[in-house]
Backbone as CSV, one residue per row, in Angstrom:
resi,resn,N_x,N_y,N_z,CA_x,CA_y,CA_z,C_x,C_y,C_z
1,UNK,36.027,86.757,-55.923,37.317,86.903,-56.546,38.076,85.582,-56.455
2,UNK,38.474,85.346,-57.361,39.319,83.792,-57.652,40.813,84.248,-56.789
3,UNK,41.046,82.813,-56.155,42.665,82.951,-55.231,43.795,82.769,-56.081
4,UNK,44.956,83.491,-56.338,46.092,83.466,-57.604,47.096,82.372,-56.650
5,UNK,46.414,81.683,-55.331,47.193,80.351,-54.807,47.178,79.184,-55.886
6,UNK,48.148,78.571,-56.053,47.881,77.220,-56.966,47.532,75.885,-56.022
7,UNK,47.851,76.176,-54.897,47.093,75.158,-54.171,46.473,75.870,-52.448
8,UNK,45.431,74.985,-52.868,44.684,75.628,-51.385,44.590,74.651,-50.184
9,UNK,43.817,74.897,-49.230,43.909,73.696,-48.042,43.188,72.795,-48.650
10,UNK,41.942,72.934,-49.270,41.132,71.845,-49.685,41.841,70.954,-50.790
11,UNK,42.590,71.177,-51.581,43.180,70.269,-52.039,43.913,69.561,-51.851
12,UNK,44.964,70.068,-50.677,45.576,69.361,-50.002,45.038,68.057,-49.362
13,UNK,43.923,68.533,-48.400,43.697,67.940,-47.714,42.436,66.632,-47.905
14,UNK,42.227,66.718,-49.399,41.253,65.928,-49.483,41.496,64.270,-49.650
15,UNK,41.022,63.775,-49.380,41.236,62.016,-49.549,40.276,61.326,-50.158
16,UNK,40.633,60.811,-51.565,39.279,59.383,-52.263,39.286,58.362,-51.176
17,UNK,39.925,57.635,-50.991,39.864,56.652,-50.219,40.503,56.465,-49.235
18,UNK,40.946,57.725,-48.798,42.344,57.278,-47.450,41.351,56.700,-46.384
19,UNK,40.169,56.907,-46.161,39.941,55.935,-44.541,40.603,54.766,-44.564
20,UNK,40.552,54.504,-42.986,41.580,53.162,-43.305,42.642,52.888,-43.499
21,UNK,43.205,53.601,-44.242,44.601,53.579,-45.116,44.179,53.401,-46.253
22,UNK,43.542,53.251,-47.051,42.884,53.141,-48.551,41.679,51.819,-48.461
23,UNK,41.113,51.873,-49.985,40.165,50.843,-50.147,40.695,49.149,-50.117
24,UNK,42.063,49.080,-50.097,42.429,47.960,-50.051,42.725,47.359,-48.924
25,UNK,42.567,47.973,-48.095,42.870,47.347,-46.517,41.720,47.670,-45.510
26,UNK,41.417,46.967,-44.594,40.618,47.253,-43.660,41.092,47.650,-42.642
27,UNK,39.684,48.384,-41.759,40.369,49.214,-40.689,40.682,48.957,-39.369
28,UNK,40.346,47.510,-39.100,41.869,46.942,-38.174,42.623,45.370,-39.304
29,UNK,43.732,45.244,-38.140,44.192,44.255,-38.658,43.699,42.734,-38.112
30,UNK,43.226,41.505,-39.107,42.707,40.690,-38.426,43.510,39.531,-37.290
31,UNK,42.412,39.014,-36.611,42.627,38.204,-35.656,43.926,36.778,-36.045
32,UNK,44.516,36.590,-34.980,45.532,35.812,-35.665,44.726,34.440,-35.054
33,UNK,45.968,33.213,-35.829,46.693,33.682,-36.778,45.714,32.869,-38.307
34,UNK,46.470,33.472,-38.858,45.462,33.061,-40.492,46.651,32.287,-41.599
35,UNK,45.924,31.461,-42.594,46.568,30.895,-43.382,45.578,31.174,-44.679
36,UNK,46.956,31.366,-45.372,45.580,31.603,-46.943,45.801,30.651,-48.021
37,UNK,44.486,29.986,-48.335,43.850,28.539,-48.750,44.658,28.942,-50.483
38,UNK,44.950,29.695,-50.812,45.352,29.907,-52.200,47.388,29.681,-52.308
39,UNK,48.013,30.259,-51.313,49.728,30.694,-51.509,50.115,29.731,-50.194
40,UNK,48.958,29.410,-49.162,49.794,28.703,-47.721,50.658,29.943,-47.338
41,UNK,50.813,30.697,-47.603,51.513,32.086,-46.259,50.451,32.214,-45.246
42,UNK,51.325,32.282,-44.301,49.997,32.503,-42.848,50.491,34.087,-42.079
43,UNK,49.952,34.685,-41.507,49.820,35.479,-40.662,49.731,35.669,-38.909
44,UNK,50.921,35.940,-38.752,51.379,35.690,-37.375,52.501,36.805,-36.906
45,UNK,51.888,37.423,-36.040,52.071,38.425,-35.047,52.226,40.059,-36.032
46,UNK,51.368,40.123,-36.573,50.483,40.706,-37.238,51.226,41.363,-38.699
47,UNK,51.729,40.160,-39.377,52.804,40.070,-40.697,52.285,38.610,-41.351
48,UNK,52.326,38.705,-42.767,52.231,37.804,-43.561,53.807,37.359,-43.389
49,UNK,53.821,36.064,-43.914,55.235,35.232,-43.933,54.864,34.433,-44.850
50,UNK,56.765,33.333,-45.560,56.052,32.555,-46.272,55.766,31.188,-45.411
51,UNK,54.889,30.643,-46.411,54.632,28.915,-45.819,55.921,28.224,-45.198
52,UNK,55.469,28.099,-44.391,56.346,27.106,-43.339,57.169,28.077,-43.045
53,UNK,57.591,29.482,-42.776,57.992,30.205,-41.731,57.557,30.394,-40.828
54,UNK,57.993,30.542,-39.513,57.607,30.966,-38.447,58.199,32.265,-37.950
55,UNK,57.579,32.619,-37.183,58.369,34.263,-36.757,57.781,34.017,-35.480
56,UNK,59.162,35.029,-34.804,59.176,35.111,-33.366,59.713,34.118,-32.287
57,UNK,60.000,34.468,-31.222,60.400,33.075,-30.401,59.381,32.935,-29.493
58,UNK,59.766,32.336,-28.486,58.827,31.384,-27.557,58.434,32.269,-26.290
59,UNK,59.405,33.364,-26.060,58.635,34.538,-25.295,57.366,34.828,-25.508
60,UNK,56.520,34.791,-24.417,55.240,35.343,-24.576,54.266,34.008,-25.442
61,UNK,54.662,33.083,-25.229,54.007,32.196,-26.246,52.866,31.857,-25.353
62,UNK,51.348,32.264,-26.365,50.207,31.847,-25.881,49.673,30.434,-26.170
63,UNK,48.890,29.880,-25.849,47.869,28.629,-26.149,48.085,28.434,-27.765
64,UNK,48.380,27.231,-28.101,48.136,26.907,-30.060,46.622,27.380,-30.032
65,UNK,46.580,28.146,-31.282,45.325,27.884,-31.888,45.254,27.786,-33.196
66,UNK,44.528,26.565,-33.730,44.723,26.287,-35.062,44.345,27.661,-36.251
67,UNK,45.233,27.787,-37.138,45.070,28.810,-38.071,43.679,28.471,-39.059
68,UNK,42.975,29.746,-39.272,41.815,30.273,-39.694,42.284,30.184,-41.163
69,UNK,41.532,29.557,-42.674,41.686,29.797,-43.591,41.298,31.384,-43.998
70,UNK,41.799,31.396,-44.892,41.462,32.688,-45.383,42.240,33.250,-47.076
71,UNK,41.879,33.930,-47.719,43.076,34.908,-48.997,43.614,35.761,-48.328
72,UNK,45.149,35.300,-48.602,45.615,36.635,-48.651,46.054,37.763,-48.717
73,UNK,45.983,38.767,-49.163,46.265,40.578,-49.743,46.319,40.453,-51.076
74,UNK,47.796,39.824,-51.139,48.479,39.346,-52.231,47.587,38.295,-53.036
75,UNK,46.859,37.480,-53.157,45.885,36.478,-53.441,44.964,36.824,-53.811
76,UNK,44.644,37.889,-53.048,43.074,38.439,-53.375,43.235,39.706,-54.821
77,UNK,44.452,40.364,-54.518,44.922,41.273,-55.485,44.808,40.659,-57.063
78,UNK,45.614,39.588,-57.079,45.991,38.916,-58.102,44.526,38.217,-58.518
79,UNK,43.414,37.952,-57.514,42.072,37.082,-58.024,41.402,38.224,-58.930
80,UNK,41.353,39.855,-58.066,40.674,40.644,-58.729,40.831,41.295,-59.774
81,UNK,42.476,41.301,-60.300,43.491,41.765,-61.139,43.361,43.824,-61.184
82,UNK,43.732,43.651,-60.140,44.073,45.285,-60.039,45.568,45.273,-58.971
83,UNK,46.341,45.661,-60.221,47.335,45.756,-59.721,48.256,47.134,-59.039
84,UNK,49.092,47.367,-58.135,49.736,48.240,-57.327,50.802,49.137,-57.618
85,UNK,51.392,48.317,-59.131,52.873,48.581,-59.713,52.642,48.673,-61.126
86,UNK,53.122,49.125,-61.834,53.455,48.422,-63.293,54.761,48.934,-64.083
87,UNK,55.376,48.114,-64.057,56.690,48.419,-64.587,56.513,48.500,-66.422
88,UNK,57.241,48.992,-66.952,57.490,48.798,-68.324,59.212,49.399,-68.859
89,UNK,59.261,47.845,-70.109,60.456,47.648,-70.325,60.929,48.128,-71.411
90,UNK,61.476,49.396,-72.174,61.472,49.490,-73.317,63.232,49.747,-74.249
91,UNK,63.054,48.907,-75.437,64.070,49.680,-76.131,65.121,48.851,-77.124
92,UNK,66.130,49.282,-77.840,66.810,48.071,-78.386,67.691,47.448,-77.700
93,UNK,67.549,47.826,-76.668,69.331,47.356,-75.821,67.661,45.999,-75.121
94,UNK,67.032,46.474,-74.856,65.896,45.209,-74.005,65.605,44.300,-75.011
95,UNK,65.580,44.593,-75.987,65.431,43.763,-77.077,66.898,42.764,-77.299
96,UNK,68.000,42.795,-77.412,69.051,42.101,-77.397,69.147,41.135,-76.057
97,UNK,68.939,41.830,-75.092,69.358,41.255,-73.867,68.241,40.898,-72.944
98,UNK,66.909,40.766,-73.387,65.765,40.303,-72.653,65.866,39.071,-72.117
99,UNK,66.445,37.765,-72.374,67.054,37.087,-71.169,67.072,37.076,-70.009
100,UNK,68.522,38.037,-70.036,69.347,38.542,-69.291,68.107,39.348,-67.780
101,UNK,67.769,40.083,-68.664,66.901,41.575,-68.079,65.612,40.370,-67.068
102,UNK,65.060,39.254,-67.967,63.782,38.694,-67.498,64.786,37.852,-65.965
103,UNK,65.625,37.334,-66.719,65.925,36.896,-65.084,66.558,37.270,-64.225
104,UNK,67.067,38.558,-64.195,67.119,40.004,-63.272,65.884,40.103,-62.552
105,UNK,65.263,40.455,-63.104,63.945,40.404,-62.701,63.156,39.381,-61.879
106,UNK,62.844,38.257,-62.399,62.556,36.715,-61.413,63.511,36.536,-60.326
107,UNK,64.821,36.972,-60.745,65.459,36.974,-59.491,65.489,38.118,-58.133
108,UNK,65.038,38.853,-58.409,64.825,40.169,-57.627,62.869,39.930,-57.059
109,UNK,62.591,39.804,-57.604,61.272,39.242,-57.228,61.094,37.973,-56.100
110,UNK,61.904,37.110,-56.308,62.157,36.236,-55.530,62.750,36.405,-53.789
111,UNK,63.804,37.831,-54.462,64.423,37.874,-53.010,63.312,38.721,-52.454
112,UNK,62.814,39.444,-53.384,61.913,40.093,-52.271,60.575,39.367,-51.774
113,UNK,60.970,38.262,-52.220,59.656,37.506,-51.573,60.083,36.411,-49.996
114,UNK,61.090,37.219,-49.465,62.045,36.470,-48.343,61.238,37.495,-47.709
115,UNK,61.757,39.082,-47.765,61.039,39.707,-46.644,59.690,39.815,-46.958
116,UNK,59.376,40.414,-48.216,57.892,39.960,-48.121,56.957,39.669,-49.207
117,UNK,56.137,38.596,-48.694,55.759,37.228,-49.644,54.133,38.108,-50.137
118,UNK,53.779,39.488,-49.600,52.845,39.700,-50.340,53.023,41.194,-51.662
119,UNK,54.540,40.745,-52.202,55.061,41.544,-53.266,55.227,40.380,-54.297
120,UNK,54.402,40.386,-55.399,54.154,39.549,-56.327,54.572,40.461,-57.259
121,UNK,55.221,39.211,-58.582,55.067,39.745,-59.968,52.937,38.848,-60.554
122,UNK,52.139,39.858,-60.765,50.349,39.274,-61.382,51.252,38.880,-62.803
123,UNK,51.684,39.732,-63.523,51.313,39.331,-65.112,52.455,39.882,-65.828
124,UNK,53.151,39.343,-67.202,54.188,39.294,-67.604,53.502,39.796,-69.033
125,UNK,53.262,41.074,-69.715,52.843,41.021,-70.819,53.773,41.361,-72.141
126,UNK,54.222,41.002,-73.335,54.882,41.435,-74.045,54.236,42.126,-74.950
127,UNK,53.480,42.945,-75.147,53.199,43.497,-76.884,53.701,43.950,-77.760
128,UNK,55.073,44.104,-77.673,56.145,44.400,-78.852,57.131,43.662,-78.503
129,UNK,57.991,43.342,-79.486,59.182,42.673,-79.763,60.621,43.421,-78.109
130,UNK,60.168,45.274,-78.556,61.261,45.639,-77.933,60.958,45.751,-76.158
131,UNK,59.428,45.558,-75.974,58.907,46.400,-74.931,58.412,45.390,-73.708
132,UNK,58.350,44.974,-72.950,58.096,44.117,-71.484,56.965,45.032,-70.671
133,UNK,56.382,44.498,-70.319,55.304,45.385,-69.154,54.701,44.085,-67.983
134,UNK,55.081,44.577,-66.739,54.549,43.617,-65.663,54.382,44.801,-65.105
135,UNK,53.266,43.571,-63.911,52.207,44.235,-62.957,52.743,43.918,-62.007
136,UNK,52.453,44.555,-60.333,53.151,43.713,-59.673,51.730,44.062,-58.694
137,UNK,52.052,43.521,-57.187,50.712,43.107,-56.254,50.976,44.575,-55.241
138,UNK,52.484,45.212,-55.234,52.587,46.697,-54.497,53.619,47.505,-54.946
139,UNK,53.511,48.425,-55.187,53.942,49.632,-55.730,55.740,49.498,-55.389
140,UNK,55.805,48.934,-54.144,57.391,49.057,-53.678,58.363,47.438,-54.557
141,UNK,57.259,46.757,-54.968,58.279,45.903,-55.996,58.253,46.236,-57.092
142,UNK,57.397,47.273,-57.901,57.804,47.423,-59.020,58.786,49.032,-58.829
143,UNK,58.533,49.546,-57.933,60.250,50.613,-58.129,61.325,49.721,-57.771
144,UNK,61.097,48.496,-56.956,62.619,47.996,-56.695,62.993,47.066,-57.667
145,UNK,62.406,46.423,-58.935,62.428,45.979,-60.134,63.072,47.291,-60.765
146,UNK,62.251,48.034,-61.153,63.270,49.512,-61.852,64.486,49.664,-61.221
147,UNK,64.725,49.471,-60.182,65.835,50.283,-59.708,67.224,49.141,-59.801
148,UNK,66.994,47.587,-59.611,67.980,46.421,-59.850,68.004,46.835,-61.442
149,UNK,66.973,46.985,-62.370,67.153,46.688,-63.792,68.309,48.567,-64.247
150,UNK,67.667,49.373,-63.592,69.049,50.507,-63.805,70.215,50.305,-63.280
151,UNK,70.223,49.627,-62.023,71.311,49.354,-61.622,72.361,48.420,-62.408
152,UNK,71.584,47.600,-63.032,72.515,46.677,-63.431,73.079,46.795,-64.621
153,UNK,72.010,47.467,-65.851,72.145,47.816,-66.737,72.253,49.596,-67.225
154,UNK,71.923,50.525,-66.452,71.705,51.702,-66.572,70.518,52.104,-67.676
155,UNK,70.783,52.996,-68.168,69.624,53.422,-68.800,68.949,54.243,-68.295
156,UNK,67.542,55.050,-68.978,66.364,56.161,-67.863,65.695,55.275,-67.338
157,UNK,65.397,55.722,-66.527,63.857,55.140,-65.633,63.770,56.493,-64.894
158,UNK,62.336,56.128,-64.828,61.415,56.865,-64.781,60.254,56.885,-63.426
159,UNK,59.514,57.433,-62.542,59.333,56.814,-61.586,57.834,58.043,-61.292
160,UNK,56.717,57.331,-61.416,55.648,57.663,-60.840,54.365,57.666,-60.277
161,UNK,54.212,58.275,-58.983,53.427,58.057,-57.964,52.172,58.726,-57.930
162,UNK,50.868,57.293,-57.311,49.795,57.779,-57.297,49.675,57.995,-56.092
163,UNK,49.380,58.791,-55.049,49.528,58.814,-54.063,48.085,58.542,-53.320
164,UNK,47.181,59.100,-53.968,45.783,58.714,-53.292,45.574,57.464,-53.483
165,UNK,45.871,56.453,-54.307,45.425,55.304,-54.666,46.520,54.456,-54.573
166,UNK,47.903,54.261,-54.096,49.166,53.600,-53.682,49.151,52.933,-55.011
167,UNK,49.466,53.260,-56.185,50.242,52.838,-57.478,51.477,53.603,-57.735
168,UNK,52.333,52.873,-58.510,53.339,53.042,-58.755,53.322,52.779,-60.232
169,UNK,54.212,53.676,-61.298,54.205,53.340,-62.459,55.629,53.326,-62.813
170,UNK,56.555,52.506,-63.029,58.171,52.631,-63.593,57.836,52.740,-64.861
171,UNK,58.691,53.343,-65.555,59.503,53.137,-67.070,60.687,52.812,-67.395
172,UNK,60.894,52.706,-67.848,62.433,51.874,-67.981,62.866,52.041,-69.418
173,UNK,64.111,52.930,-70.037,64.175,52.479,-71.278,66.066,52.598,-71.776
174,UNK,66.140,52.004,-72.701,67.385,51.943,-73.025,67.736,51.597,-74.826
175,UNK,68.274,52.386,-75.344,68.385,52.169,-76.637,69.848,51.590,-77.124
């Protein structure tokens, strides 16, 4: 006899790729500290930063050891082009004021590359006059791109989550 439940434990509970935390991360975090041969962000005390930041103070300070090349997250994302986010821009009001909207955007991208440098904008695509579509390197810069571009301008947006696979899809539109 079939169950009239719409969800059962097994669906709940199943995972494509959660070992680990998903296919994009491994299952510890590596040995410090690291520098990656592509962006110069290094990795130290177990956080990416940008080039020529340092984190932490002098408490607890062990022996120098010279940093290990390496890619990284963000680097490697962008080499393989599978991206985390994808925003899209649509409408006539984006069409008048795309300017405006693009450097909203570069600028919000930027700040979030203070706290963290492995939230990239990969790719800037236009295929219509009215419509914008970028990728980004994690799911949490392209909702916080949607959310400066409603904020500033209003309009719908739209907001949805892959949860087994950590993507994010915004929409954005305004007529």
């Amino acid at each position: 006899m079939k169950s009239r439940k719409r969800y059962t434990n097994t669906t709940i509970t199943k995972r494509v790729d959660h070992e680990g935390g998903g296919a994009h991360r491994g299952p510890r975090s590596p040995a410090e500290p690291l520098v990656c041969t592509v962006c110069g962000a290094t990795y130290q005390r177990r956080r990416w930063v940008q080039a020529g930041t340092h984190v932490g103070d002098t408490a607890g300070h062990r022996a120098w050891t010279p940093p290990r090349p390496t890619v990284c997250p963000a680097c490697a994302r962008i080499r393989t082009g599978v991206p985390s986010g994808y925003l899209r821009l649509r409408g006539e009001f984006f069409a008048a004021h795309r300017a405006e909207i693009e450097q909203l955007l570069l600028n919000e991208s930027r700040r979030t590359a203070t706290d963290n440098p492995m939230a990239r904008i990969m790719s800037w695509e236009r295929p219509r006059r009215h419509e914008l579509a970028i990728t980004t390197t994690t799911e949490h810069l392209a909702q916080r791109l949607g959310h400066a571009v409603e904020k500033a301008y209003g309009g719908q947006v739209r907001y949805d989550f892959s949860h087994e696979n950590k993507v994010a899809r915004v929409d954005w539109r305004r007529d």
